[in-house]
Every structure is written in C-alpha cells, then in structure tokens.
C-alpha positions in Angstrom: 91.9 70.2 5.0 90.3 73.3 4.4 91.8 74.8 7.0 94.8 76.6 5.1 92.3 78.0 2.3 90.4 79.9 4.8 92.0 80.6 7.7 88.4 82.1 9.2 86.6 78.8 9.5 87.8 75.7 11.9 89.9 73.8 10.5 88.5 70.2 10.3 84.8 70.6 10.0 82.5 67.5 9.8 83.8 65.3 6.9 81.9 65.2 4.0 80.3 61.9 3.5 78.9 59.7 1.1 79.0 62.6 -2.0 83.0 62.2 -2.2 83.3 58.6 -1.3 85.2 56.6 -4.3 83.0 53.2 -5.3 85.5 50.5 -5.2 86.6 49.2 -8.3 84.4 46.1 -8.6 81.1 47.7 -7.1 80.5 50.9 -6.8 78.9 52.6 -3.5 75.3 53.1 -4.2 74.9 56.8 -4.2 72.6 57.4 -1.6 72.8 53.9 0.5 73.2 55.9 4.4 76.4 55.1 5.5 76.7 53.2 8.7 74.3 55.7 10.9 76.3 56.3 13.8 73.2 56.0 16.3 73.8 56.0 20.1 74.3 52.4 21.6 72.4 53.8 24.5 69.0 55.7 24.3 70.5 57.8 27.1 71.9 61.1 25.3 73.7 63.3 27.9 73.9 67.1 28.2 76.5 68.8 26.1 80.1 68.3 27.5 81.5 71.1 29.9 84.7 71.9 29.6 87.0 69.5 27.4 89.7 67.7 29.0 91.8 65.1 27.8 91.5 61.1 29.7 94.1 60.0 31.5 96.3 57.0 29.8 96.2 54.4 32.5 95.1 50.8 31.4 96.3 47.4 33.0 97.5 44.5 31.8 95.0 44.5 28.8 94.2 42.3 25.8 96.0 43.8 22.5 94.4 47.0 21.9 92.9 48.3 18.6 94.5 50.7 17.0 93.4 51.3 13.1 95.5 49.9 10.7 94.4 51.7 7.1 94.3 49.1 4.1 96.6 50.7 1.7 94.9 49.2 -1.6 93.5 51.5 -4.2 91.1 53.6 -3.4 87.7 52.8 -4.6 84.7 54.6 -2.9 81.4 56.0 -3.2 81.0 59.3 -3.2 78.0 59.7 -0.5 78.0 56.5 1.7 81.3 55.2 3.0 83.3 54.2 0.9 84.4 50.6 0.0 87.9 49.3 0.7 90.6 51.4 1.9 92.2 53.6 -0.7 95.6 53.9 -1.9 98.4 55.7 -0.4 100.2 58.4 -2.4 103.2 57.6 -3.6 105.3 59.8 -0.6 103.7 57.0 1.7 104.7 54.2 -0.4 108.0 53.1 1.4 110.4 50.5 0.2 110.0 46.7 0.4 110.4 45.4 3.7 113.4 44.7 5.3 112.5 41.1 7.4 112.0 39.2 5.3 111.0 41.2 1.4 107.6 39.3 1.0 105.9 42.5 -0.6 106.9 46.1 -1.2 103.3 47.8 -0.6 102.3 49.8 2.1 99.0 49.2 4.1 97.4 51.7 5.6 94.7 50.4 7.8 93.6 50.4 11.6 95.1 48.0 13.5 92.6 45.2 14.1 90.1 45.6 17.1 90.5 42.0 17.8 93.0 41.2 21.2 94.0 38.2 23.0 91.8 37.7 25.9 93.6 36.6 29.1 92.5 33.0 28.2 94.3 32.9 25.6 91.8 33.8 22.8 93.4 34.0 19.3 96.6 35.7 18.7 96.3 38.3 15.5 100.0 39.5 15.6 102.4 37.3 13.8 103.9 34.9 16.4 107.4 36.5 15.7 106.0 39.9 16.8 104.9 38.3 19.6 108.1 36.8 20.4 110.1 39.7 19.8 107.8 41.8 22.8 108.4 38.6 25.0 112.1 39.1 24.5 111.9 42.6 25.0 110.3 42.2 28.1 112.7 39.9 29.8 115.3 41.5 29.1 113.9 45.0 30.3 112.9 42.8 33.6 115.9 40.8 34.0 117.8 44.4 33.5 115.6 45.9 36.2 116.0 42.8 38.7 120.0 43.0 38.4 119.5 47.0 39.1 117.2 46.9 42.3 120.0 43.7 43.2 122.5 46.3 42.8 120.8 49.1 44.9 120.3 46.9 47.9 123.8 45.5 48.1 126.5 48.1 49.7 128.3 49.4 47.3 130.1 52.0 49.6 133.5 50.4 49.3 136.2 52.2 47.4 134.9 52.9 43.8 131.3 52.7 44.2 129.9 54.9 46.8 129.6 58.0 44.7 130.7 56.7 41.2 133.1 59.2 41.0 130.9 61.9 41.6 131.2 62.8 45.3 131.7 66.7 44.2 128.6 67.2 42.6 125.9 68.2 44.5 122.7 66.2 43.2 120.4 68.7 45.0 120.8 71.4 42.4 121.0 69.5 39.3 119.2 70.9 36.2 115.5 69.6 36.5 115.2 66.7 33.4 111.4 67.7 32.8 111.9 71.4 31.2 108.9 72.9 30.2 107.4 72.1 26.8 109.8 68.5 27.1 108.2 65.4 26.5 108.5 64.4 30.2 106.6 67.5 31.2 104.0 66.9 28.8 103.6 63.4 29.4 103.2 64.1 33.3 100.6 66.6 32.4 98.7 64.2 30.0 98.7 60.9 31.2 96.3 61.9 33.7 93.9 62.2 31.3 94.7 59.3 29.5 92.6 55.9 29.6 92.5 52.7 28.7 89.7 51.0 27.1 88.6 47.3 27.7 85.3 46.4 25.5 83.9 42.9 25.1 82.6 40.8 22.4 81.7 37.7 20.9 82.5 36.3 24.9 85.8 37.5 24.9 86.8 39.5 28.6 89.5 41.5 26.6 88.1 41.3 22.5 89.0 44.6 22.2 91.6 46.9 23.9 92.3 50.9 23.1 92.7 53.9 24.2 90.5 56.8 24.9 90.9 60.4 26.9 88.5 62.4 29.5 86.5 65.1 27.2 85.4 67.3 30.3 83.9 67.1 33.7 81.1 65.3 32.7 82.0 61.5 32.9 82.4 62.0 28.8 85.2 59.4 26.9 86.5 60.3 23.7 87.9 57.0 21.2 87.5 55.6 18.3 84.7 53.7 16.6 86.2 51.1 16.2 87.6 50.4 19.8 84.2 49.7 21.0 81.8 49.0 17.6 81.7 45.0 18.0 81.5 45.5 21.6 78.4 47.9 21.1 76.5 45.7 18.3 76.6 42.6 20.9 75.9 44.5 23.7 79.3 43.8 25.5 80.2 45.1 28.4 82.8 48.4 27.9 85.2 49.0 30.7 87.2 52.5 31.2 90.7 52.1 33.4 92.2 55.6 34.3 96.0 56.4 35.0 95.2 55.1 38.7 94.2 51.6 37.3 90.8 52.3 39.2 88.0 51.1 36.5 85.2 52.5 35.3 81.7 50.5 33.8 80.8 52.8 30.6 78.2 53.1 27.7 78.4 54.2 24.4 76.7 57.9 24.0 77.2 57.5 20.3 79.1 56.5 17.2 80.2 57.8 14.0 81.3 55.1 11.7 81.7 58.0 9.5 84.6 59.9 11.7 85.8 56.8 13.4 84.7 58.7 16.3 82.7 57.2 19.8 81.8 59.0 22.9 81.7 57.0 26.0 80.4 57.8 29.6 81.1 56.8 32.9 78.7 57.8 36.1 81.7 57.8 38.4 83.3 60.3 37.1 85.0 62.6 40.4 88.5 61.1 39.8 88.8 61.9 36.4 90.9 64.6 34.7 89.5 66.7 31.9 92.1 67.0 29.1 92.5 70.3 27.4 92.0 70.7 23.7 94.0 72.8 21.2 93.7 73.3 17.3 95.1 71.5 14.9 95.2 74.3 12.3 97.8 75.7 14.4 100.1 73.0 13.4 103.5 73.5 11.7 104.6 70.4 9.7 108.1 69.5 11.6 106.3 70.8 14.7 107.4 68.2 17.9 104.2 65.8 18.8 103.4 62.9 21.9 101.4 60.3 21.7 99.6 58.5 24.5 98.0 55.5 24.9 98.0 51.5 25.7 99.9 49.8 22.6 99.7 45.9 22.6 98.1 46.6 26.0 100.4 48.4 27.9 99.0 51.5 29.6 100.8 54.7 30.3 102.9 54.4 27.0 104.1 57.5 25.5 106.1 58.2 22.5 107.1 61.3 21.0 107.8 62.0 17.1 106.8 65.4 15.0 103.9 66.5 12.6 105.0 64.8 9.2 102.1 66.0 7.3 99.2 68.1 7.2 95.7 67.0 5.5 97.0 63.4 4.9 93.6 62.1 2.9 93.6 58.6 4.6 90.9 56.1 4.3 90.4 53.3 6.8 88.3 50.2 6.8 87.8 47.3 4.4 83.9 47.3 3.7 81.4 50.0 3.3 80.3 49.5 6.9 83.7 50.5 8.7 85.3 52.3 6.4 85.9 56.2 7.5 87.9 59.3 5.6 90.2 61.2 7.6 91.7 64.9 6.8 94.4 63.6 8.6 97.4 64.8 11.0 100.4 62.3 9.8 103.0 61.9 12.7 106.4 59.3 12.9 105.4 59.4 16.9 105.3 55.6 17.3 101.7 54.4 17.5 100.5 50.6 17.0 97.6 48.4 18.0 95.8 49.4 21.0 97.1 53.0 20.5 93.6 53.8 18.6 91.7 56.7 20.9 94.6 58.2 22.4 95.5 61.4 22.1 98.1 63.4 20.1 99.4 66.4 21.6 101.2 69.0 21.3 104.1 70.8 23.8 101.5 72.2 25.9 100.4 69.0 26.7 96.9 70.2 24.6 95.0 67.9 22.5 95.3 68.1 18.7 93.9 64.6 17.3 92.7 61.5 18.4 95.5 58.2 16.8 93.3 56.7 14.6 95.5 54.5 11.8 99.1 53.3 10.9 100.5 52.5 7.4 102.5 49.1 6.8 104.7 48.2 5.0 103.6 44.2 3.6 100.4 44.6 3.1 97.9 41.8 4.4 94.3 42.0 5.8 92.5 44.5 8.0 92.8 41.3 10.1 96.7 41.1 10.2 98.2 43.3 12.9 101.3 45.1 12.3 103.3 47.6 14.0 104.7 50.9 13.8 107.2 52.4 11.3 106.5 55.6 11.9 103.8 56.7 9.5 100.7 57.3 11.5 97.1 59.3 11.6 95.5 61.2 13.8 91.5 62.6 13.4 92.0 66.0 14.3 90.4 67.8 17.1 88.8 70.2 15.1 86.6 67.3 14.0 86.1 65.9 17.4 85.0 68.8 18.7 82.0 69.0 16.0 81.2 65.5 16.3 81.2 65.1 20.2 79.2 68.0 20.4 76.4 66.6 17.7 76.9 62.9 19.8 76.5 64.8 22.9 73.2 66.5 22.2 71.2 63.9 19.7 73.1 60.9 20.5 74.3 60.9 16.7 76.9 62.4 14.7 75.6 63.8 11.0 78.0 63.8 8.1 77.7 65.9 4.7 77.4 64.1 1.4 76.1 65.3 -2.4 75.2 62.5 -4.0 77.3 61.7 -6.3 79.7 58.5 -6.8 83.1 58.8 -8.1 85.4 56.5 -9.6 88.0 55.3 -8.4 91.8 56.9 -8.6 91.9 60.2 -10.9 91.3 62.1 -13.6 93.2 62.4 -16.8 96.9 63.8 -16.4 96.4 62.4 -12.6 94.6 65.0 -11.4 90.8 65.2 -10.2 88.6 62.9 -9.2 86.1 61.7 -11.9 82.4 61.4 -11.3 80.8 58.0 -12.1 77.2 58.3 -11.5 74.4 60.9 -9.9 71.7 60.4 -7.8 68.3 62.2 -8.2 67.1 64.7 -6.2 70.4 65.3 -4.7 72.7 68.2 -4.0 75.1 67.2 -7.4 72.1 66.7 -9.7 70.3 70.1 -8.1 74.1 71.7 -9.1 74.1 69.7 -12.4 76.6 67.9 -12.3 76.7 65.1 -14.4 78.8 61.7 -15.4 82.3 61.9 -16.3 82.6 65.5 -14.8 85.9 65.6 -13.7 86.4 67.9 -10.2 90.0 69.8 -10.1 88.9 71.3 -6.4 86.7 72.2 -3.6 87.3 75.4 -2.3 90.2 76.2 -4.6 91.2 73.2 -2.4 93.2 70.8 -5.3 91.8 67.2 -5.5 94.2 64.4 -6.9 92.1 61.1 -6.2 88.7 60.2 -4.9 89.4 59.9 -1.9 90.7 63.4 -2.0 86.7 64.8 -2.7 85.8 62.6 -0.3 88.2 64.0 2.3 87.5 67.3 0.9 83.6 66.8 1.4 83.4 65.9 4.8 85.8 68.5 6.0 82.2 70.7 5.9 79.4 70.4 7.7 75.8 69.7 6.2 73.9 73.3 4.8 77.4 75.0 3.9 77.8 76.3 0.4 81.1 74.7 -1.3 82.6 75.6 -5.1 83.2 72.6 -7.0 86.2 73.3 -10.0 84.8 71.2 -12.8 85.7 70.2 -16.1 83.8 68.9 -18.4 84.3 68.6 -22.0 87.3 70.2 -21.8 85.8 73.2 -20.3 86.1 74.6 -17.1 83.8 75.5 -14.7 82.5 76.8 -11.1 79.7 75.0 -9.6 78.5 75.9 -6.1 76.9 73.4 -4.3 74.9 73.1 -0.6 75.7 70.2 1.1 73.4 68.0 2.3 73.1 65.5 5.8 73.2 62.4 6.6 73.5 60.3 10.0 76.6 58.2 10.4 
C-alpha cells in the first residue's frame, strides 16, 4: 500500500499484523493473542527458492476448488492478532441489489469456501441453480462441439461448402491470432506454470480444490492458505496436477494464516516450469490483467479483465483463526471458487499477485459459494516474495503487529481508525499511545477504517520504523513507532 508513498522500498512488504487488526464489534481481538502461527505442516524446511517461476495451470476433473470469498460485513478487528470477521467493503464496492432474484443488496467479500464436492458425491456448497446453470453450459458447449467435429468429418466439398466462400485467400499467411502481449500469448506462456491443487480432508478424495503456480526450480508451490489449511491440520494427503495432468504427492513447507499465503513442495519436480515474477508497484489502474487457474474445477481456465484498483484494503475470513488482510490488487478478470492460488499476470505473462478473494453481491456465509461479478483480489507478489522467502528458510512466515486494538469502522468525520485498547510492554504503549487516539495515517499513508491500519501495518516488515499521524484531544501529532514480530 505503501508502495506509492515511497517509491524506494517494495511495494507490499510483510502485512502488519495483529497491531492494526479491528476487534469485531461484539468481542474485541485480545491485543496480544498470536494470530494463527503459520508453522510448517512439515518439519522439513527446504533451502531458499532459486529462481521464481510461476506453476503451470493444469488440474483434472477436480472437486470445486477454493477460491476465497471475503465476508463483506463490517469490519471489526483487533489490531495485533487477526482480526475477527471480515470487514466491510467501502462504499465503491458496494454494488446494487442483485438482479436474480433481489433477496439482499449487500456485497460479500469473502474467499470462496475451501469445501468441494468429492467425486462421490460429497456435499454440494454452490446453490443447486449454480450448479445447474454450469450443467447447462456444459452441454451445450459439448453438444455444439459434437455437431462441429460431425461437420468436419462429413464432405462438405460440394458446391457452397468447400472453401466457404473463401477459396482466394490464402490461409498460409494469415495474421498470426496470438500477437505479443495478447492474452493468447500470455496464456501459452503461463499455463505451463500453472497447477492445480487437490488436498484432502475430513475423508474427502477432493475436500478441497485450488490453484497454485511453480515458484522456481526447486519443486516449490505457491497457493493460498486456505487451499490446503484443513487438509494440513488433518494431515490429508495434498496432490499437485501440472498443465500435463501428470500429478504430483506434495507437503506443506509452511503457512501463513496471516497472508493467506502456503508454500508447497513436490520431490519430482524435473517437469515443472518456473513462473517468472514481476512487481506489482509497477501497476497502472486500467492496466490489462489474466488470470489463471482451475474455477469450479476446471484446469487450464484463463480469463482476462484489467487492474481496477490499487491497495484495495480487503479482509478475508470469518473468525480470528482464518481471517487475513490484504493490500490488495482489485481486478474484473473473472475469478471464482477454485481460482484461489492462481496467478494474476500481467502482458508479459509475469506474475503480479496470487487470486486470493471475490466480493458478492447477496451476502450469505463464508460457507455459501458464489461466483464472479467481476470484483476480485489478488495478494501481491511483492508480499509473496517476502513471505516465501521467510517460509522457505524457517518454515514460518513472521508478520508485524504494535499492540494495540482498534475499534471497529472510523473515526469522527469518517476518517481514521480509533484505538480501543493498549497492551503493555508493546510497541504502541512504548510510543505512548493511548485509548481513543485516533490514527489519520501511517506513513503520510491516509487511513479511513480499521482495517485500513491494519492493512497499513502489515504492509512492513517487523524492526521497521513507521510514523503514526495521531490525534488526540483534538491535537495533532507524529508518533514513530518500531514494529514488532510475530509468527503467523
């Protein structure tokens, strides 16, 4: 978020933790409970990647994948640990009531559910008219395909049909359709690198499906957190399928509930293509995007949409143990369940976020799938870069917090988020700040909400030096503040 403030340092830097996390309404965060820690599912801790590639996005027939779907409620969440339910959206996300049918006018943003239907026909999430409507659409794009390849076998040459009218053009030297820079030509360059994820819980073959890309040479996955969380806390098995359907048997590295953010590894690791990484703070809102991945379980999927936004504060989760804050990249490329992991790129086919969350419009659960309407989130890389490289050496990701919760929503006037309580022996209470401060900006970075500290926070890493713009009493003030770490 920082990122436009001062050009000098990366862009998304760790996210600060539980200091800027906003206590939900009814109970506040405690200030210094540690956030979910994001320890390794495996003891094994691997060397630090080589050189970072993105997975390739090939996934067979696969149980409805995970992607994020934000809860759009109020925020409300602790300051240091994660923070409760998901926060509200801003108003510019707030779209208008649904269309089909008008049950309710507010907009979720959550991850889609991790839960998918196993091939045994394990619970269905997605509302059975979803469901039906992806039947339909099936048929009819395999009925249309059967009548073409019936077509292509009869002999058409008679009168009328053997050219279509075309017989003076000479195919040979038609325009190539994949220009440079075009989605085609990103996508061919991408999906190599692309991959689906399979990860097993509570019995289920297929409990959770996503999306995930190659990091580097080393056998390393990139995905979310909450692809493969259940699957890690039962010990499930975790399967990688590449662009050439060959599967891989992987294990979690490490997790950080915190980012949303797990790095996965696979011994067999020859066939597999790198991805290459670019910068998010490069990004120009309007700029052209594609996104990659296995939605509803179909691998190979790419969609293609622009950069609607830049340092979307987006909160994901429903409880203090899932919930995440992303400084995030908001895109209208098409992204849905099972997209969560994949990668966002840009038209050099480099990565620049990882599709973490959707908004919907209806509200509903964290439980209630939903689909795209072209309002979605990516982490970006800058963040995954710091976070896979803490994973990759200690098996755990660290996060920067203060110590410090903050009331939900913001200040007077609507701006600034207001400080509820401090915790001793803390970066805040070592700063002095105290109850009822209200904080205008980090950084000379504005804060509106919250979840707009707590964004702001965790866009630093742990030992930095940030200015907090306070007022207090109706005085205002500069307070300068080293952060503080945490694992999660």
């Amino acid at each position: 978020m920082n990122d436009e403030l001062d050009p000098d340092r990366e862009p998304t830097q760790p996210i600060a933790a539980d200091d800027a996390s906003a206590p939900a309404p009814e109970r506040p965060v405690e200030p210094s409970p540690a956030p979910v820690p994001a320890q390794p599912v495996s003891q094994w801790a691997p060397p630090a990647p080589g050189a970072p590639r993105l997975p390739d996005a090939a996934a067979p027939d696969a149980a409805p994948e995970p992607t994020a779907i934000l809860p759009a409620e109020p925020l409300a969440a602790p300051i240091g640990a994660h923070a409760g339910p998901a926060p509200s959206m801003a108003p510019s996300l707030m779209p208008p009531a649904p269309t089909t049918p008008p049950t309710t006018a507010d907009l979720s943003v959550r991850r889609p559910s991790a839960d998918s239907v196993a091939a045994t026909g394990a619970r269905m999430r997605w509302p059975l008219v979803a469901l039906l409507a992806l039947v339909v659409g099936l048929g009819g794009g395999f009925l249309g395909a059967l009548g073409y390849d019936k077509l292509a076998d009869d002999d058409v040459s008679g009168p009328g049909y053997a050219d279509g009218g075309l017989s003076d053009v000479d195919l040979e030297d038609a325009a190539p359709l994949a220009a440079p820079g075009s989605v085609a030509d990103v996508a061919k360059a991408v999906l190599p690198s692309t991959v689906q994820i399979l990860a097993e819980y509570d019995g289920q073959e297929a409990g959770a499906t996503g999306s995930g890309w190659v990091l580097d040479g080393n056998g390393h996955i990139v995905t979310n957190n909450h692809v493969v969380a259940d699957a890690a806390k039962d010990n499930g098995p975790i399967v990688v399928i590449d662009h050439d359907r060959n599967r891989y048997d992987a294990e979690v590295v490490g997790r950080s509930p915190v980012y949303d953010l797990a790095i996965l590894f696979v011994k067999k690791h020859d066939d597999l293509k790198p991805a290459k990484l670019g910068y998010s703070a490069k990004l120009q809102v309007g700029e052209p995007v594609v996104a990659l991945g296995s939605p509803l379980g179909l691998p190979d999927t790419v969609t293609s949409g622009i950069v609607s936004y830049l340092h979307r504060p987006v909160s994901t989760g429903s409880t203090a143990d899932d919930s995440s804050y992303i400084d995030a990249v908001q895109t209208d490329a098409a992204i849905n369940p099972g997209n969560s992991g994949g990668p966002l790129v840009n038209q050099k086919g480099e990565v620049i976020g990882v599709n973490s969350a959707i908004a919907t419009a209806g509200g509903g659960s964290v439980d209630k799938e939903a689909g795209n309407i072209g309002v979605g989130f990516a982490i970006p890389v800058e963040q995954v870069r710091i976070t896979a490289d803490q994973i990759l050496k200690s098996g755990k990701a660290q996060y920067p917090f203060i110590g410090a919760n903050v009331k939900p929503g913001s200040g007077p006037d609507g701006k600034g988020a207001v400080l509820d309580s401090i915790m001793k022996a803390t970066p805040a209470e070592k700063a002095g700040l105290k109850p009822e401060d209200v904080i205008l900006a980090v950084n000379n970075q504005p804060v509106f909400a919250s979840v707009d500290l707590v964004v702001a926070i965790r866009t630093y890493q742990p030992g930095e030096t940030v200015e907090f713009t306070v007022v207090r009493d109706g005085d205002t003030k500069q307070v300068k503040i080293v952060l503080a770490g945490k694992d999660g």
